[in-house]
C-alpha beads as a LAMMPS data file, in Angstrom:
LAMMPS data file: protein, C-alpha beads

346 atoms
345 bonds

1 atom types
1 bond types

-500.0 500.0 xlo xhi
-500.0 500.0 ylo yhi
-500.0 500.0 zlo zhi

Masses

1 110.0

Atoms # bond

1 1 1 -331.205 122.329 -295.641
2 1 1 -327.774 121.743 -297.437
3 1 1 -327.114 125.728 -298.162
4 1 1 -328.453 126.483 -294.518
5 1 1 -325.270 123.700 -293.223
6 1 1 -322.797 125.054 -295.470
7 1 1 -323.617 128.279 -294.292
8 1 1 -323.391 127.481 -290.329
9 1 1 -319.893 125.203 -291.855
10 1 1 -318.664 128.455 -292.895
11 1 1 -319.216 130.636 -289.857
12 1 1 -317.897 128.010 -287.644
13 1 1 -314.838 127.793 -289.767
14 1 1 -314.558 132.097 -289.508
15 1 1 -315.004 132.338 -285.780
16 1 1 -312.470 129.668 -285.517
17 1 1 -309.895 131.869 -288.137
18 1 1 -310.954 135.192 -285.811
19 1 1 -309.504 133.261 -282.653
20 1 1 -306.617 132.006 -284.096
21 1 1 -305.383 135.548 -285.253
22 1 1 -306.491 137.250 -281.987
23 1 1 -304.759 134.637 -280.083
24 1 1 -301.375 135.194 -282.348
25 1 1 -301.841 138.825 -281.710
26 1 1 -301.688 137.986 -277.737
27 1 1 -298.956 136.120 -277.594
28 1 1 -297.190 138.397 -279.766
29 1 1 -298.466 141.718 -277.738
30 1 1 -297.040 139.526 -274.232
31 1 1 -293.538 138.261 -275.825
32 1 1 -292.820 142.232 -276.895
33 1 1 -293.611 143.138 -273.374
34 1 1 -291.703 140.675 -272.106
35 1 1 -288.717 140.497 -274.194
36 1 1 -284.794 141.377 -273.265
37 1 1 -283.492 143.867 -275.365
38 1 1 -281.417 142.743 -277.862
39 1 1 -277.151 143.028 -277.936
40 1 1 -277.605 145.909 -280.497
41 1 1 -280.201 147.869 -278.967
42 1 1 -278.410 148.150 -275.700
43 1 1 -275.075 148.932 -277.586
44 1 1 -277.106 151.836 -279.173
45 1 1 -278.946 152.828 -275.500
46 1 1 -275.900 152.533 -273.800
47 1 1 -273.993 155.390 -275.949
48 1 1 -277.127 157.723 -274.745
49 1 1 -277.571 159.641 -271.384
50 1 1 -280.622 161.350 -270.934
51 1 1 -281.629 164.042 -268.413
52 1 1 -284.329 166.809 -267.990
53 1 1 -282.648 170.209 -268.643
54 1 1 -283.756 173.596 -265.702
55 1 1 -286.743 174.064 -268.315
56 1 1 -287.886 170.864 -267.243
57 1 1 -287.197 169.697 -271.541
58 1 1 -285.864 166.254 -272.002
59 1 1 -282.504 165.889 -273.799
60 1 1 -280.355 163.457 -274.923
61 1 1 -276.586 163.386 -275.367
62 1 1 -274.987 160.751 -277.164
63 1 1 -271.461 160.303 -275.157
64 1 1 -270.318 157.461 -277.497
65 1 1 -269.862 159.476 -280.460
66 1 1 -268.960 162.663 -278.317
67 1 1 -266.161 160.355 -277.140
68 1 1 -267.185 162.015 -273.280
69 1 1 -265.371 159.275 -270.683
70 1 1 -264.914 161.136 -267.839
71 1 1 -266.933 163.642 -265.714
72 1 1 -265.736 166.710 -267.030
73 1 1 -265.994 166.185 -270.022
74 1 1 -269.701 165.235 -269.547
75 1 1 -270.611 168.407 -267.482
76 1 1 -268.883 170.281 -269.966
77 1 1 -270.802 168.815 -272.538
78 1 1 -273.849 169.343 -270.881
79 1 1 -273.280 172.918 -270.216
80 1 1 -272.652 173.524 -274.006
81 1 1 -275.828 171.579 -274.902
82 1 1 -277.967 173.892 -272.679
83 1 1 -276.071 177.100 -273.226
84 1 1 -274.252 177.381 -270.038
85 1 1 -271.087 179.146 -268.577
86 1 1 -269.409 177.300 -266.135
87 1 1 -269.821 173.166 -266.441
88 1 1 -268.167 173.321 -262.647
89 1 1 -271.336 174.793 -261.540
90 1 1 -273.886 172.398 -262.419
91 1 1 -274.494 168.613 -261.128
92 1 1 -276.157 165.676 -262.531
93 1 1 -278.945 164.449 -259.933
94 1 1 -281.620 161.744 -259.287
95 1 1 -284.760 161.463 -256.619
96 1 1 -283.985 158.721 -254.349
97 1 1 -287.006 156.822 -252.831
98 1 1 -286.936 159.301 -249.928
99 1 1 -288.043 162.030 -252.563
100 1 1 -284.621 164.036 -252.223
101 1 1 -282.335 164.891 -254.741
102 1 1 -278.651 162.865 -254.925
103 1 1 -275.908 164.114 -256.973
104 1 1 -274.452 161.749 -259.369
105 1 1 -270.899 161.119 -259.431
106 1 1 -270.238 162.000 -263.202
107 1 1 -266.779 159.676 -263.459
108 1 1 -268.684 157.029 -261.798
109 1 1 -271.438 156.898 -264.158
110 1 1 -269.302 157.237 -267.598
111 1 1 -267.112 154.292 -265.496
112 1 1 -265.668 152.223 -268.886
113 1 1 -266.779 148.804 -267.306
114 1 1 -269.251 146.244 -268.683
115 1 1 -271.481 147.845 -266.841
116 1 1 -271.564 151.277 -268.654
117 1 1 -274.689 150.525 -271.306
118 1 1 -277.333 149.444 -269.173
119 1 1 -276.345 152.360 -266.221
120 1 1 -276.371 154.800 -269.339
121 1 1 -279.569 152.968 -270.838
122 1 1 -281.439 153.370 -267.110
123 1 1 -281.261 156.898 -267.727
124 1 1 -283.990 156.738 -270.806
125 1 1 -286.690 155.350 -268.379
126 1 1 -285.186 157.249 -265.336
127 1 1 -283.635 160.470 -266.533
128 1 1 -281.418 162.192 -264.855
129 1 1 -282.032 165.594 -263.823
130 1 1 -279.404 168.489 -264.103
131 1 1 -279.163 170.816 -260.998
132 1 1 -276.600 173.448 -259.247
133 1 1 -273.803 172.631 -256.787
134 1 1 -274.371 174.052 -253.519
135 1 1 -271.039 176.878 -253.954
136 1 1 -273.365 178.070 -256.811
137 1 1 -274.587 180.399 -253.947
138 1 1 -271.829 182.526 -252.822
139 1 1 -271.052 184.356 -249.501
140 1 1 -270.749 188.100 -249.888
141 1 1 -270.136 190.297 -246.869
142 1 1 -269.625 194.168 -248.402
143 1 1 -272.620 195.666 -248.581
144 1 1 -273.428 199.483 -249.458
145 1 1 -276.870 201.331 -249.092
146 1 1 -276.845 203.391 -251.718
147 1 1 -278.312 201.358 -254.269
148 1 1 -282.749 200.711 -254.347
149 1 1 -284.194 197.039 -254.510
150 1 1 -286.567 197.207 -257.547
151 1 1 -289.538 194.198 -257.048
152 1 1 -288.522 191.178 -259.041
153 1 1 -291.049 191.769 -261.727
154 1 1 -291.986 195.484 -263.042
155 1 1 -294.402 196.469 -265.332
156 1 1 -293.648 199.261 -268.020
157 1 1 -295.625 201.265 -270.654
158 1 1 -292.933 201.133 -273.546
159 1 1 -291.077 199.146 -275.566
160 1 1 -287.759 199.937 -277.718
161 1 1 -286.908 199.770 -281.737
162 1 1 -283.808 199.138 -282.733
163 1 1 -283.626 200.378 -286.752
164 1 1 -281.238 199.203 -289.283
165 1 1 -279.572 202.526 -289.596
166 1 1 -278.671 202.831 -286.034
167 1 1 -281.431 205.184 -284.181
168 1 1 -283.481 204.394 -280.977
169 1 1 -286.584 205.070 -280.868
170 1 1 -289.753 204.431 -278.478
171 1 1 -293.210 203.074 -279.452
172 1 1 -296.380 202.340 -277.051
173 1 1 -295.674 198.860 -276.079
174 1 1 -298.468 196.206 -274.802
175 1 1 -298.167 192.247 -273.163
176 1 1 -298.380 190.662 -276.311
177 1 1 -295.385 192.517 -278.027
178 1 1 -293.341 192.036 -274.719
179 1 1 -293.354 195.248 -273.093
180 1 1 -292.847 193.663 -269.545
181 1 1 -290.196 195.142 -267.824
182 1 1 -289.821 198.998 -266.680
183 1 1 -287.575 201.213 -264.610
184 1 1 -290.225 201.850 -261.261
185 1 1 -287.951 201.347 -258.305
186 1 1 -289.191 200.717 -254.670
187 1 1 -287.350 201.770 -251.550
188 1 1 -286.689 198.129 -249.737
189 1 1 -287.091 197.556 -245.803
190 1 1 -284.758 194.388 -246.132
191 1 1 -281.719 194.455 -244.303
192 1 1 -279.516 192.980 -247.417
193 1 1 -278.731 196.229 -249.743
194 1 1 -276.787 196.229 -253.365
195 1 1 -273.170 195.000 -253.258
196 1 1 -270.420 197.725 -254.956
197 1 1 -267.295 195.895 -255.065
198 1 1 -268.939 193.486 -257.864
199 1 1 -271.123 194.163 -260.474
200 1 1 -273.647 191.679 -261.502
201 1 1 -272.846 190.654 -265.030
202 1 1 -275.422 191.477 -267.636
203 1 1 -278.391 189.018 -268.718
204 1 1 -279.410 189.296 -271.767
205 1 1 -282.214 187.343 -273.069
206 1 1 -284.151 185.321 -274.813
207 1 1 -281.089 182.602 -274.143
208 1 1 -281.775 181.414 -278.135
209 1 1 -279.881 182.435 -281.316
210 1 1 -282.357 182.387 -283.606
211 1 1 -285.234 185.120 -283.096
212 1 1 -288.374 186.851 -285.236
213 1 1 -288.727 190.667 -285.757
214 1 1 -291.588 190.468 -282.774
215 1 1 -289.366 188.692 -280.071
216 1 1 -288.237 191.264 -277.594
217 1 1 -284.296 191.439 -276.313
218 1 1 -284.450 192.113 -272.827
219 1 1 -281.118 193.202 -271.097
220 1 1 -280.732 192.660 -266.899
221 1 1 -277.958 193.453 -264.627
222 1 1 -279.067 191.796 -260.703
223 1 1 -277.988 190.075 -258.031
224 1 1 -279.978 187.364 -256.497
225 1 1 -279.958 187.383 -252.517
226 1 1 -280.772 184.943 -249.830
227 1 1 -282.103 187.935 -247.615
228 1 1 -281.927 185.566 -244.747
229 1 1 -278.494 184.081 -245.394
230 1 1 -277.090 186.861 -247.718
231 1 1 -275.746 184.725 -250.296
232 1 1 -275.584 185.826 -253.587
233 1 1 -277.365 183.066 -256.748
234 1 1 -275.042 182.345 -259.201
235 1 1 -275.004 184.138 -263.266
236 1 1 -275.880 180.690 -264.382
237 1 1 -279.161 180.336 -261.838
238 1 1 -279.947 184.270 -262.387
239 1 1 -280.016 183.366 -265.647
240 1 1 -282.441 180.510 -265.267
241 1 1 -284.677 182.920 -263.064
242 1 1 -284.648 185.811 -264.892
243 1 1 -285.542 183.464 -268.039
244 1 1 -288.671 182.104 -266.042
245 1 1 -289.406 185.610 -265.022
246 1 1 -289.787 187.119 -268.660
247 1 1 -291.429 184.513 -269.469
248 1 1 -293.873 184.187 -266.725
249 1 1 -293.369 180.359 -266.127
250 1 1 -293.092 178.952 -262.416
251 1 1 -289.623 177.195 -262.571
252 1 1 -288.045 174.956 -259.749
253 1 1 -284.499 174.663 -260.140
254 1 1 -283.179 172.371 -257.996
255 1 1 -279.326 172.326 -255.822
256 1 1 -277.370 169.777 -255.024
257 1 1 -277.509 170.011 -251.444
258 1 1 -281.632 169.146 -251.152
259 1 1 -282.750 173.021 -251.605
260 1 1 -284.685 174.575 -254.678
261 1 1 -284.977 177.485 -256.023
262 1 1 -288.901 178.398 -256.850
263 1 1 -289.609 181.161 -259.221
264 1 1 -293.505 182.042 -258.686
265 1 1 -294.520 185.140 -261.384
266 1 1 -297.750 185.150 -260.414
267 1 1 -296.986 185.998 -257.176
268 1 1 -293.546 188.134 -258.063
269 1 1 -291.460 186.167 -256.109
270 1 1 -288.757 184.266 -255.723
271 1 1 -287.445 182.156 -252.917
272 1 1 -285.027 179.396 -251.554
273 1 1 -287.023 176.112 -250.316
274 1 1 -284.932 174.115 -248.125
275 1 1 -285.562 170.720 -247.602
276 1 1 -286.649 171.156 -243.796
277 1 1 -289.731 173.194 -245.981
278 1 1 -288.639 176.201 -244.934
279 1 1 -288.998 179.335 -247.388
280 1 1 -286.385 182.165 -248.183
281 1 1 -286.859 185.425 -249.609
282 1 1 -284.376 186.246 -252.835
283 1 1 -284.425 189.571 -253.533
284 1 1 -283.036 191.506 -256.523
285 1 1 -280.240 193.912 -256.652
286 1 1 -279.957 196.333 -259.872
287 1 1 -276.605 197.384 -261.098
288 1 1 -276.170 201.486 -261.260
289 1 1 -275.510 201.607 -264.738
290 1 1 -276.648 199.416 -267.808
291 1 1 -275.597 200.421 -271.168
292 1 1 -276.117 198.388 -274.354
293 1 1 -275.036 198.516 -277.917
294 1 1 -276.213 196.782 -281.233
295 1 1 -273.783 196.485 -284.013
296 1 1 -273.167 193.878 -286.894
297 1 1 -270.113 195.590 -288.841
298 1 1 -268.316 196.683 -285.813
299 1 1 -269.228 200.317 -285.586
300 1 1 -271.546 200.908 -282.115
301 1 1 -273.035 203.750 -280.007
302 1 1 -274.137 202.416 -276.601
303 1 1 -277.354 203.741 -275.417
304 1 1 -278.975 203.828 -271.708
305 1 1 -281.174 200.699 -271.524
306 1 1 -284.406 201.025 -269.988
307 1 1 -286.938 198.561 -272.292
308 1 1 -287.022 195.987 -274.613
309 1 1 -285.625 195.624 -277.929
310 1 1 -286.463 194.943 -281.399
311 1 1 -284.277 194.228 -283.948
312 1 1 -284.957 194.305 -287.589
313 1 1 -284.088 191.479 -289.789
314 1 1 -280.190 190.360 -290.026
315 1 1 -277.470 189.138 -287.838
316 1 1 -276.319 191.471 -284.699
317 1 1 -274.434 191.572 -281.848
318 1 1 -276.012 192.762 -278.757
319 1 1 -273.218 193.902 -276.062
320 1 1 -274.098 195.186 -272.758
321 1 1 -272.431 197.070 -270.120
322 1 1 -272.775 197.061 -266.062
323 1 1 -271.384 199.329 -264.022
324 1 1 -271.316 200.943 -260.404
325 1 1 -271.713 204.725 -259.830
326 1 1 -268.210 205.583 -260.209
327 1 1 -268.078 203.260 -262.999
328 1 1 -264.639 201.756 -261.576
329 1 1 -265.962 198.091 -261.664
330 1 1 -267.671 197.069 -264.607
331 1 1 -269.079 194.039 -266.341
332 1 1 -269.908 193.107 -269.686
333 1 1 -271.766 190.568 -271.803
334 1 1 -272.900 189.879 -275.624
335 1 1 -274.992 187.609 -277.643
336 1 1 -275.290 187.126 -280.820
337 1 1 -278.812 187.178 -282.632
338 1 1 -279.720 186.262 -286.550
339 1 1 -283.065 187.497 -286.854
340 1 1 -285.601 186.321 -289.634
341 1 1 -288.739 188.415 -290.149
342 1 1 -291.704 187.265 -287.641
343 1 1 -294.312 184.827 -290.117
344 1 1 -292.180 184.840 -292.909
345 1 1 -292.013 180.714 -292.671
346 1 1 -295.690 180.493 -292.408

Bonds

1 1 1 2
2 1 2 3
3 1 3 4
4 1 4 5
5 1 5 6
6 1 6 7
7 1 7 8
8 1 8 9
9 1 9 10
10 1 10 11
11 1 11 12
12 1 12 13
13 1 13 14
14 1 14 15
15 1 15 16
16 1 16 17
17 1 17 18
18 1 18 19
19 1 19 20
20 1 20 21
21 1 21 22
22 1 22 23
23 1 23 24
24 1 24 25
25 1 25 26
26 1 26 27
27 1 27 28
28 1 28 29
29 1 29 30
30 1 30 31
31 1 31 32
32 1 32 33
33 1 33 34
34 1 34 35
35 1 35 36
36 1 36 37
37 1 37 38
38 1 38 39
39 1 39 40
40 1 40 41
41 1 41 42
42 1 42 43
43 1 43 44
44 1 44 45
45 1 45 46
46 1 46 47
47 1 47 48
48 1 48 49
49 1 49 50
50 1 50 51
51 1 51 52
52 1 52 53
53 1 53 54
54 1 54 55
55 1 55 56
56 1 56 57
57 1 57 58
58 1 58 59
59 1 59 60
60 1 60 61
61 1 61 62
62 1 62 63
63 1 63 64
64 1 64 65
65 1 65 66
66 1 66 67
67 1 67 68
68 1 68 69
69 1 69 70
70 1 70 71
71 1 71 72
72 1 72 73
73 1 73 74
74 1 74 75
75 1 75 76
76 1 76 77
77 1 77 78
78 1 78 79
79 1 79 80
80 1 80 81
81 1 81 82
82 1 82 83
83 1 83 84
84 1 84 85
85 1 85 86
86 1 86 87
87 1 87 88
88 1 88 89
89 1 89 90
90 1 90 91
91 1 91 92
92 1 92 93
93 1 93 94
94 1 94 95
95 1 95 96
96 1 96 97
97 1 97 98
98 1 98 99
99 1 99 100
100 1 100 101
101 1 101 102
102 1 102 103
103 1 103 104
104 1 104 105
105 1 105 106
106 1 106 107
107 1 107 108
108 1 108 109
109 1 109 110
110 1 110 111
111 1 111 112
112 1 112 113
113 1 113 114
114 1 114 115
115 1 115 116
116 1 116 117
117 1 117 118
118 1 118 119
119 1 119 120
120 1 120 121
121 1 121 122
122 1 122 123
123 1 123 124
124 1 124 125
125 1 125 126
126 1 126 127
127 1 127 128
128 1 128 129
129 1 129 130
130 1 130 131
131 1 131 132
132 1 132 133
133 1 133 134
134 1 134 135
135 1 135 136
136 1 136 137
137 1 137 138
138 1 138 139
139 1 139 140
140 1 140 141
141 1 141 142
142 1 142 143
143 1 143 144
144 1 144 145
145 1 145 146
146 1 146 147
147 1 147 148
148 1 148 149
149 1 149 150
150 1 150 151
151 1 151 152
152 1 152 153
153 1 153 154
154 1 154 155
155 1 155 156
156 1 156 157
157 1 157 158
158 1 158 159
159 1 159 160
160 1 160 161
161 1 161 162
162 1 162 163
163 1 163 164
164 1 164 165
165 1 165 166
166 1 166 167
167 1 167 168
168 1 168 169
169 1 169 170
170 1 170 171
171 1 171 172
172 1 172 173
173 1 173 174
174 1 174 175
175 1 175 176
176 1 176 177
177 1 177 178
178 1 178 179
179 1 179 180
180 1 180 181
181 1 181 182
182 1 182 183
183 1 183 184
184 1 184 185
185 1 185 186
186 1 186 187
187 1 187 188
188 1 188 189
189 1 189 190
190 1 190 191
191 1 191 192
192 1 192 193
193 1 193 194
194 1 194 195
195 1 195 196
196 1 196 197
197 1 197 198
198 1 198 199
199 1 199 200
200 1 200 201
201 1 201 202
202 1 202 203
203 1 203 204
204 1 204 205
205 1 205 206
206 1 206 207
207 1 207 208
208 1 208 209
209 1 209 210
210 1 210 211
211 1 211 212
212 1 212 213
213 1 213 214
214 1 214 215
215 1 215 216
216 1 216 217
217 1 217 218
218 1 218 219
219 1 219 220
220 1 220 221
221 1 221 222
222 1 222 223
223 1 223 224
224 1 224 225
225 1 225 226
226 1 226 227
227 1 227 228
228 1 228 229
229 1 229 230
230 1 230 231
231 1 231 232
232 1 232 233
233 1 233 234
234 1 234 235
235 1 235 236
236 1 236 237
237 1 237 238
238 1 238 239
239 1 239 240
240 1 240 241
241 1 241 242
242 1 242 243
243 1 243 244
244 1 244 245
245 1 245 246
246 1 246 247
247 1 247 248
248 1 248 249
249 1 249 250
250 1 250 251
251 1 251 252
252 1 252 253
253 1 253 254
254 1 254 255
255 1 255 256
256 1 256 257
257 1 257 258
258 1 258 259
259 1 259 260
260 1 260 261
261 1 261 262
262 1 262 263
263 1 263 264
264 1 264 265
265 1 265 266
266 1 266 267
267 1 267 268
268 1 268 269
269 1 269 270
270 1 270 271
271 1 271 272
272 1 272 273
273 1 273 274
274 1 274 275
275 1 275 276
276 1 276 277
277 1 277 278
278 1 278 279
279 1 279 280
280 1 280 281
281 1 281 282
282 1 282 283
283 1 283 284
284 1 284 285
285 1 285 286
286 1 286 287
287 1 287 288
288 1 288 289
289 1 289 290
290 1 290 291
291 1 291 292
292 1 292 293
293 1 293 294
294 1 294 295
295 1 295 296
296 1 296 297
297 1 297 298
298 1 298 299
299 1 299 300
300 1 300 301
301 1 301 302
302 1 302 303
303 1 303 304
304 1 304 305
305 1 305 306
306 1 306 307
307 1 307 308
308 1 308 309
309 1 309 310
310 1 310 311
311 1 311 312
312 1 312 313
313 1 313 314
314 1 314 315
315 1 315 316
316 1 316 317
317 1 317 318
318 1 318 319
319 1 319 320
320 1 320 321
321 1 321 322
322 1 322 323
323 1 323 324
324 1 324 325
325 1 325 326
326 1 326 327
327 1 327 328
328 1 328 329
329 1 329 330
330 1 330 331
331 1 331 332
332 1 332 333
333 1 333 334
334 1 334 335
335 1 335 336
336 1 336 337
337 1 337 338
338 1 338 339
339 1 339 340
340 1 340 341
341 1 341 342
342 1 342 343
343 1 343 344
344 1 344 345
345 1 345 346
């Protein structure tokens, strides 16, 4: 009877021990919750602004040690982080409770007040999102119809090689080596035809540096038109489209002034949604002429583009070349690629 109390002493005095802990772990789990960050931490937040980039990726840019206090220098900042032309065409924005988009006033936000931290520190629960300005669609009113509207997606049967020594030459090409984009043209019934006074300025993609011996360099040269409205989508948004186009991803890229552009590959289209709900058709305009080169110790011989490219290990320079028919307006491009053999850091 003695071992049997001891026994029933010493579970008694565990179950006891098991409560105490799990109530320590309570109280602990509740004051975390509950508890104002520190001085520090919101010195170290409040240096941070984060925002969700037209790929719909988080980033983060620390302003404090950038030494960014005003609103250019934080657009232009922004546009260098996400590989952008022109800083004066993109916005900061947020969704108000009314589920519309509100541009940020840039000087406002970096405002050096005592204030600054926590509006900067919001922004890592609430992230901002980065959008267009509304003049990033243009107003263009000469028009030609000589030019053919090709669909917004094509399909082709061959890729392009790009040797070391400097020759072209063709190979069957398939979906998974991305063969995607060919040269069938369709006769358009729109109303909106290719522009001749300006040339679109080549796109050439993928928008990264680094690349594999398998990733294909794709080279564009299109306008972007409202049909309705005949305003012509900024480089920077063509960009952003023709990105989500090679890669097949539905993108919504959003404009300051409530509407969104809404790429939709599995449907080949792209259109304008307004925020009334109304839908706009954004054709694509081709370019004449699109010549490209590929060089990396300055000698070149620019070839007719017409598919992808592969490029063999090393570092090169792609340059490409738009042009109209009488090739008296012209517009050119180049990105630089360093190219590491595909499963080599497997």
């Amino acid at each position: 009877m003695k071992g049997l109390h001891i026994l029933f002493i010493g579970v008694g005095v565990g179950v006891v021990v098991v409560c105490i802990v799990i109530g320590c772990i309570i109280c602990i789990y509740c004051r975390g919750r509950n508890e104002v960050p520190s001085t520090g931490d919101l010195a170290q937040e409040g240096r941070r602004l984060y925002y969700i980039d037209f790929a719909g990726n988080g980033r983060v840019l620390d302003v404090g040690t950038m030494g960014i206090i005003d609103g250019d220098a934080l657009l232009s900042s922004v546009a260098m982080h996400c590989g952008l032309r022109d800083p004066s065409a993109i916005t900061l924005m947020y969704v108000n409770e009314a589920g519309r988009n509100v541009e940020v006033d840039p000087d406002l936000l970096l405002l050096q007040d005592d204030e600054l931290p926590r509006r900067l520190m919001q922004t890592k629960t609430n992230p901002l999102r980065l959008g267009w300005h509304l003049n990033a669609l243009e107003k263009k009113r000469r028009r030609s119809r000589q030019q053919k509207i090709v669909d917004v997606i094509d399909t082709g049967e061959m890729s392009q090689m790009y040797s070391p020594n400097g020759s072209v030459r063709y190979a069957d090409g398939s979906p998974s080596s991305g063969a995607m984009f060919g040269r069938a043209e369709t006769e358009s019934q729109a109303a909106c035809d290719s522009f001749v006074d300006e040339v679109p300025v080549p796109i050439i993609l993928p928008a990264a540096s680094n690349i594999t011996t398998d990733t294909p360099v794709t080279i564009t040269a299109t306008r972007f038109i409202v049909e309705s409205t005949n305003d012509v989508v900024d480089t920077n948004i063509a960009i952003a489209v023709r990105e989500a186009l090679s890669k097949r991803m539905h993108r919504s890229i959003p404009l300051d002034c409530g509407s969104t552009i809404v790429v939709d590959p599995s449907r080949f289209s792209v259109f304008l949604k307004t925020p009334r709900g109304t839908n706009h058709v954004v054709r694509e305009y081709p370019a004449s002429n699109l010549h490209y080169t590929i060089d990396n110790s300055g000698a070149s011989q620019w070839y007719p583009y017409r598919n992808p490219i592969f490029l063999p290990p090393g570092r090169w320079c792609v340059r490409a070349e738009a042009s109209s028919v009488d090739h008296l307006f012209i517009e050119t491009s180049s990105r630089v690629f360093t190219v590491n053999v595909a499963g080599a850091n497997r």
